[in-house]
C-alpha positions in Angstrom: 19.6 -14.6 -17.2 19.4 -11.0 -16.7 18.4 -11.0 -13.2 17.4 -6.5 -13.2 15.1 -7.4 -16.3 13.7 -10.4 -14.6 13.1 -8.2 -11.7 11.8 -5.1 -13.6 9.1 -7.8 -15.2 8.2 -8.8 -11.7 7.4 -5.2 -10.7 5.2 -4.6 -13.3 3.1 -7.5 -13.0 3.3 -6.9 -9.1 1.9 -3.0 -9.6 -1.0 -4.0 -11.9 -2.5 -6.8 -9.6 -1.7 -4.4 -6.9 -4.2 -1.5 -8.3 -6.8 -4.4 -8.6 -6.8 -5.0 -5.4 -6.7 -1.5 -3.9 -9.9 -0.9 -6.1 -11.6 -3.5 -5.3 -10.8 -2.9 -1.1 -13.5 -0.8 -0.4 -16.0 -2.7 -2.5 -18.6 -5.3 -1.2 -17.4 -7.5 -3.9 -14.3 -8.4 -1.5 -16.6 -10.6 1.0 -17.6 -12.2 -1.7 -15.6 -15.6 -0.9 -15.1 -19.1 -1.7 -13.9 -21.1 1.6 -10.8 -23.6 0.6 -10.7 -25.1 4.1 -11.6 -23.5 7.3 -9.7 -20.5 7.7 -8.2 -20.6 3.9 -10.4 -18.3 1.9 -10.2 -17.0 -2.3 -11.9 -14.3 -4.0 -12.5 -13.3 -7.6 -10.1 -10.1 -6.6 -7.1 -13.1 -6.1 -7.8 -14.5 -9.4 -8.2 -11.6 -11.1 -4.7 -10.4 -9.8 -3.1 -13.9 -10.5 -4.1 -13.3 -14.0 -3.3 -9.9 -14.5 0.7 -11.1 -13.1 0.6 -14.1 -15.6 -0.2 -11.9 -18.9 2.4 -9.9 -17.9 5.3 -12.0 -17.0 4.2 -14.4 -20.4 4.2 -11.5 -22.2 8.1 -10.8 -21.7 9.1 -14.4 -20.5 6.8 -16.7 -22.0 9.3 -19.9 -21.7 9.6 -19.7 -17.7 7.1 -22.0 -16.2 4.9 -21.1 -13.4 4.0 -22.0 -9.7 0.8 -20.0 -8.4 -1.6 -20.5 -5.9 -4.6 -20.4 -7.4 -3.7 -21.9 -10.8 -0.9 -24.7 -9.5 1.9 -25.1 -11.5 2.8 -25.0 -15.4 5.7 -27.3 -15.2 9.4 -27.4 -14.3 11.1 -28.3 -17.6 12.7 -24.6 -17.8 15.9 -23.9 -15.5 14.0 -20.9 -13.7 10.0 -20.7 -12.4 8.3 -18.2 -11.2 6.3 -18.7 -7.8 3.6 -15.9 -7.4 1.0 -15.5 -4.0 -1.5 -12.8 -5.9 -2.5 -11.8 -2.7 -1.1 -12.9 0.6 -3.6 -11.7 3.4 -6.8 -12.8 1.8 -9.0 -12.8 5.2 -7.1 -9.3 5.9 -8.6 -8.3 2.5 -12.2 -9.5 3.0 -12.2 -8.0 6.5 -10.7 -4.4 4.7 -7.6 -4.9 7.1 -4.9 -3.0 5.0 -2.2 -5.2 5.4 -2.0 -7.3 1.9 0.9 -7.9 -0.2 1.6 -9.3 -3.9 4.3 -11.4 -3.4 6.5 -12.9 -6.8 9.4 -14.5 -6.7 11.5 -16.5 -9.3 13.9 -19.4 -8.4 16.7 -21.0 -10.0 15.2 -24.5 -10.2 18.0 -27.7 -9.2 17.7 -30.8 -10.5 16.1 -34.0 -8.8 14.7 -31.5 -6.0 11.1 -30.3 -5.6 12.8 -26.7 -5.2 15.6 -24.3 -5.9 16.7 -20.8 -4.7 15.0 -17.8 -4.7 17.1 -15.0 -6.8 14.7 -12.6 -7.3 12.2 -11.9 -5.1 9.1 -9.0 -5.1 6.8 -8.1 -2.1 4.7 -4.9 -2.9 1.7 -3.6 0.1 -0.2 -2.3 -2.4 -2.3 -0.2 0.0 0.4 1.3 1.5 2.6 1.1 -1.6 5.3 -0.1 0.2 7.6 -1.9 -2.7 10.4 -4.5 -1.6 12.7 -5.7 -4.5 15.9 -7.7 -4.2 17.9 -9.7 -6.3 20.8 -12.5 -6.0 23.9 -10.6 -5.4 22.5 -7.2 -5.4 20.6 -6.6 -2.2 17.4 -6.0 -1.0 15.6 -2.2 -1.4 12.4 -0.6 0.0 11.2 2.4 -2.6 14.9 2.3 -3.6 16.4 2.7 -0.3 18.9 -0.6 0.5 17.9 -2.6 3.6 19.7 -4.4 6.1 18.2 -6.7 9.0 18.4 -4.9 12.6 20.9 -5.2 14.9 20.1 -7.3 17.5 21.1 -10.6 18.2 19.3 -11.5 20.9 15.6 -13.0 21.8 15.2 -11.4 24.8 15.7 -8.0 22.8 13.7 -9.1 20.0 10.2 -8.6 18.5 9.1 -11.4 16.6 6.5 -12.1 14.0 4.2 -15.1 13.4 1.0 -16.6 11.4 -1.0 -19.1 13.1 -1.1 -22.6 11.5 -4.3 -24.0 9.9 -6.5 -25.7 13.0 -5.0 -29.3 13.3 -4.9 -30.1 16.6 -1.3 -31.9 16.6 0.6 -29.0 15.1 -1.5 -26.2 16.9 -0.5 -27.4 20.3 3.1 -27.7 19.1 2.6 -24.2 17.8 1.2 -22.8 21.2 4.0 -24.6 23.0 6.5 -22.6 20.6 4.8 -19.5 21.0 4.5 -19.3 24.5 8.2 -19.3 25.3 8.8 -16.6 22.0 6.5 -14.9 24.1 8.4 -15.1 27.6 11.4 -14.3 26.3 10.9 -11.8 23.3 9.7 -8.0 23.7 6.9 -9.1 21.8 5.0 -11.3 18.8 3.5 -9.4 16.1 0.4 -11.7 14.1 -0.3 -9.6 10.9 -1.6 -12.0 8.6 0.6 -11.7 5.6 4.1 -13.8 6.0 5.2 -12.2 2.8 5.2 -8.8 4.7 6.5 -10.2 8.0 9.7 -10.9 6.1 9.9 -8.0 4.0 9.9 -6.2 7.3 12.1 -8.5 8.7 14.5 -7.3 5.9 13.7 -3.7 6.8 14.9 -4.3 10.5 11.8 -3.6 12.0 10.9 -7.0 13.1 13.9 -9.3 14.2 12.9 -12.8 13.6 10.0 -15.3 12.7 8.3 -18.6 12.7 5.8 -20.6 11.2 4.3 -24.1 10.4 3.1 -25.3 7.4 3.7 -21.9 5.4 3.2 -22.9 1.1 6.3 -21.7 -1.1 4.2 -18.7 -2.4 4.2 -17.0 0.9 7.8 -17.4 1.7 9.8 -17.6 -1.7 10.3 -13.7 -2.3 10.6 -12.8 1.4 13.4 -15.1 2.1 15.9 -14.2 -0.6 14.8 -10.4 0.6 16.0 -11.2 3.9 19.4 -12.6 2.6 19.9 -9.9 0.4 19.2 -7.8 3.9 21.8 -9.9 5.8 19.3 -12.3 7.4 19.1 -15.9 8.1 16.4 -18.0 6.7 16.4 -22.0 7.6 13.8 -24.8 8.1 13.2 -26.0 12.0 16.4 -28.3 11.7 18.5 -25.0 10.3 18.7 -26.7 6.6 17.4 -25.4 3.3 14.5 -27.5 2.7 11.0 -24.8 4.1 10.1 -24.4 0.8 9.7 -28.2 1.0 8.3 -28.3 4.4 6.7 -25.2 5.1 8.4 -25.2 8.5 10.3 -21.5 8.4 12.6 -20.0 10.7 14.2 -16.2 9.9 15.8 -13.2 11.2 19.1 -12.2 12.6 22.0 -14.0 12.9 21.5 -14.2 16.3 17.4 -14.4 16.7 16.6 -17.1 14.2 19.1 -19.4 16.2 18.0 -18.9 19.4 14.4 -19.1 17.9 15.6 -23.0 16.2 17.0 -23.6 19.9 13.0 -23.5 21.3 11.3 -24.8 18.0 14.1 -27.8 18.5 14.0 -27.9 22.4 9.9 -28.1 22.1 9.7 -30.8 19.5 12.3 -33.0 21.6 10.0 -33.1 24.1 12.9 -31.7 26.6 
């Protein structure tokens, strides 16, 4: 597979969702919602965009099956699949909170497991048109200019982003418990609202490390291979390769993300 074409097809259909939802951001039409669970909201602007990036990536790769998260998946019978969040930061978009991101990724699908590896991933801000692009191998770019993950290696020197999991009591007071000695320790937690952006930034350096709970594969698949491409470290909470499985995340630095696992794992022991 030609991984730049791939990627150049992923762009496209990033850019053209992207202008739908920067037209549709100072409308009314955007708090007109349909709630999926308590704090999990859609709009007609995230189906609109998921269907805008499925014409175009069937248009030039109509074989490649598809994972979205409004439409679910097309299958898995092809050795690649796209996985595409139309909008990651819907309650940022209903609220007009600028910080929204298309986020498409395709991995390299293994067999007898649920997922494979990002290599090729997309994040575009369409408000601030803020474009992040990587690819296996290649390395990750902002507007063209290569990234690389910040320099430091340590928590205490750290500012660390989050997302807040969805209300169940168990994994909230886990959470809390998690949070509150990031917090002690860090220079700072950053809650935004879009994971896709927290690791593209991550990837930037600007933010050193992050966790979550219960995160789908649409929010995390084309941030994570930007933050390898960047030089980062991206693990579930035992510091294996199975959070697109779990949704359990860890990322950052070298350095950060282990000493992030080290109070996810301490917490969870009950030490």
């Amino acid at each position: 597979m030609d991984f730049k074409e791939l990627q150049d097809a992923a762009v496209a259909a990033a850019m053209s969702a992207g202008d739908v939802i920067v037209r549709e951001m100072s409308n009314d039409s955007r708090t007109d919602y349909f709630r999926k669970q308590a704090t999990d909201f859609v709009t007609a602007v995230d189906r609109e965009a998921e269907a805008l990036i499925l014409a175009v990536l069937s248009d030039r790769f109509p074989d490649i099956p598809v994972l979205a998260e409004e439409s679910g998946s097309s299958g898995t019978s092809h050795s690649y699949r796209w996985i595409i969040d139309p909008l990651d930061g819907t309650t940022n978009f209903i609220h007009g909170y600028p910080w929204v991101a298309v986020s498409i990724a395709l991995e390299k699908c293994q067999a007898g497991k649920s997922f494979g590896d990002p290599v090729v991933g997309v994040v575009l801000n369409p408000v601030s048109r803020d474009l992040f692009t990587a690819y296996q191998g290649h390395g990750a770019f902002l507007n063209g200019r290569r990234l690389h993950v910040s320099p430091i290696e340590r928590l205490d020197d750290s500012l660390v982003a989050t997302g807040f999991p969805l209300p169940e009591r168990d994994i909230l007071d886990e959470f809390l418990s998690v949070f509150k000695e990031i917090f002690k320790r860090s220079h700072g937690i950053r809650r935004a609202g879009s994971a896709a952006l927290d690791f593209a930034w991550i990837a930037a350096g600007a933010v050193d490390g992050f966790w979550e709970f219960g995160l789908s594969p649409w929010d995390t698949a084309a941030g994570a291979l930007l933050i390898r491409e960047a030089g980062g470290i991206v693990t579930d909470f035992m510091g294996g390769d199975h959070w697109l499985d779990s949704g359990n995340i860890a990322a950052g630095t070298a350095g950060v993300h282990r000493e992030i696992l080290e109070v996810i794992q301490k917490i969870r022991s009950g030490q």
